[in-house]
BABATOR-140749 format. One line per 3 residues: number of its first residue (from 1); their letters; for each residue z, y, x of C-alpha. Coordinates in steps of 0.5 Angstrom, whole numbers, plus 500, padded with zeros to 3 digits. Last residue first. Example, Ala and Ser with C-alpha at 12.3 -4.5 7.8 and 13.67 -1.06 7.14 Angstrom:
BEGIN
2 = SA = 514:498:527  516:491:525
END
This chain:
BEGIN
113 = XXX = 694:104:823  687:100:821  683:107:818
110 = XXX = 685:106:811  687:098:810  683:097:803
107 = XXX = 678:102:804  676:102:811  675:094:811
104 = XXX = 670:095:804  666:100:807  666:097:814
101 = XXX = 664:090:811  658:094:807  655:095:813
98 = XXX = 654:088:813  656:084:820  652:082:827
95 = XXX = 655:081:833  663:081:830  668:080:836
92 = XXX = 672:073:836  678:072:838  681:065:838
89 = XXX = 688:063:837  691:054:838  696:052:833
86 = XXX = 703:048:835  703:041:831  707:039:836
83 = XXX = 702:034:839  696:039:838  699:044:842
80 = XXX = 695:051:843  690:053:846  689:060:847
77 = XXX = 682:062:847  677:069:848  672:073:848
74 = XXX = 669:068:842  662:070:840  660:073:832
71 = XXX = 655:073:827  658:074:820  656:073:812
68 = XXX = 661:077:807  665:074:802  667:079:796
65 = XXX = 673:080:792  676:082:796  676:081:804
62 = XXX = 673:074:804  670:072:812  664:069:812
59 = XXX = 660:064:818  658:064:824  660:062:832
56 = XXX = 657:064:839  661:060:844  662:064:850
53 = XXX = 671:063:850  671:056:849  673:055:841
50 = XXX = 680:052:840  683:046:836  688:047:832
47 = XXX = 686:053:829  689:061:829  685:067:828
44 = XXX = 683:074:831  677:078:829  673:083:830
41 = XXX = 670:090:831  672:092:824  679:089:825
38 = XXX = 683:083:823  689:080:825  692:073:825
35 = XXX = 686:071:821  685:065:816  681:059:817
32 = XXX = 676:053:814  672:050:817  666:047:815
29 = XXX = 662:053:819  666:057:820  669:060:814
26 = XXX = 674:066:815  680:067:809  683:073:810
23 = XXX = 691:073:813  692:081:815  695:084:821
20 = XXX = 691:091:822  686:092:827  684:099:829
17 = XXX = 689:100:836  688:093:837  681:097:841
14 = XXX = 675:092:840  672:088:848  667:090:852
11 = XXX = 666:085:858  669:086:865  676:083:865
8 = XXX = 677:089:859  672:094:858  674:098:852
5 = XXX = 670:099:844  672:103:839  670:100:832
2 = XX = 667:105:828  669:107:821
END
């Protein structure tokens, strides 16, 4: 499976159209985070305080019984509001993921619709 890439605010971005909601478990660093939706060309997930957009990030998202090591770059931010204790979302697009990801994605969700 392949993601589909559309230009969006002039950037490359991952069509919604393969992504499926899902909670999986991502590790960033020492934060711990669960996707809104996930998809072979990335993913988006809520936090309390949020990335810039640009940020390079890294770390493991869980699907199955299996942890798979990430690279990726926030495309964009929402903040959310903290004194509600109302959380923010990011997206991030993959840079760098294991082949065997898509395997396992494609697997379990089918072809994301």
């Amino acid at each position: 499976m392949r993601a589909t890439a559309v230009e969006a605010f002039g950037r490359p971005m991952f069509s919604t159209s393969e992504r499926v909601n899902q909670r999986l478990r991502v590790a960033l660093g020492k934060v711990a985070l669960f996707t809104a939706d996930v998809g072979p060309g990335g993913f988006s997930a809520e936090m309390m305080h949020v990335l810039p957009p640009g940020t390079n990030v890294s770390g493991s998202i869980s699907l199955g019984a299996h942890d798979f090591p990430f690279t990726g770059q926030v495309v964009w931010a929402k903040a959310g509001e903290p004194r509600l204790t109302q959380r923010g979302r990011i997206g991030v697009r993959f840079t760098g993921i294991e082949n065997r990801f898509f395997t396992a994605f494609s697997a379990a969700f089918g072809d994301g619709t």
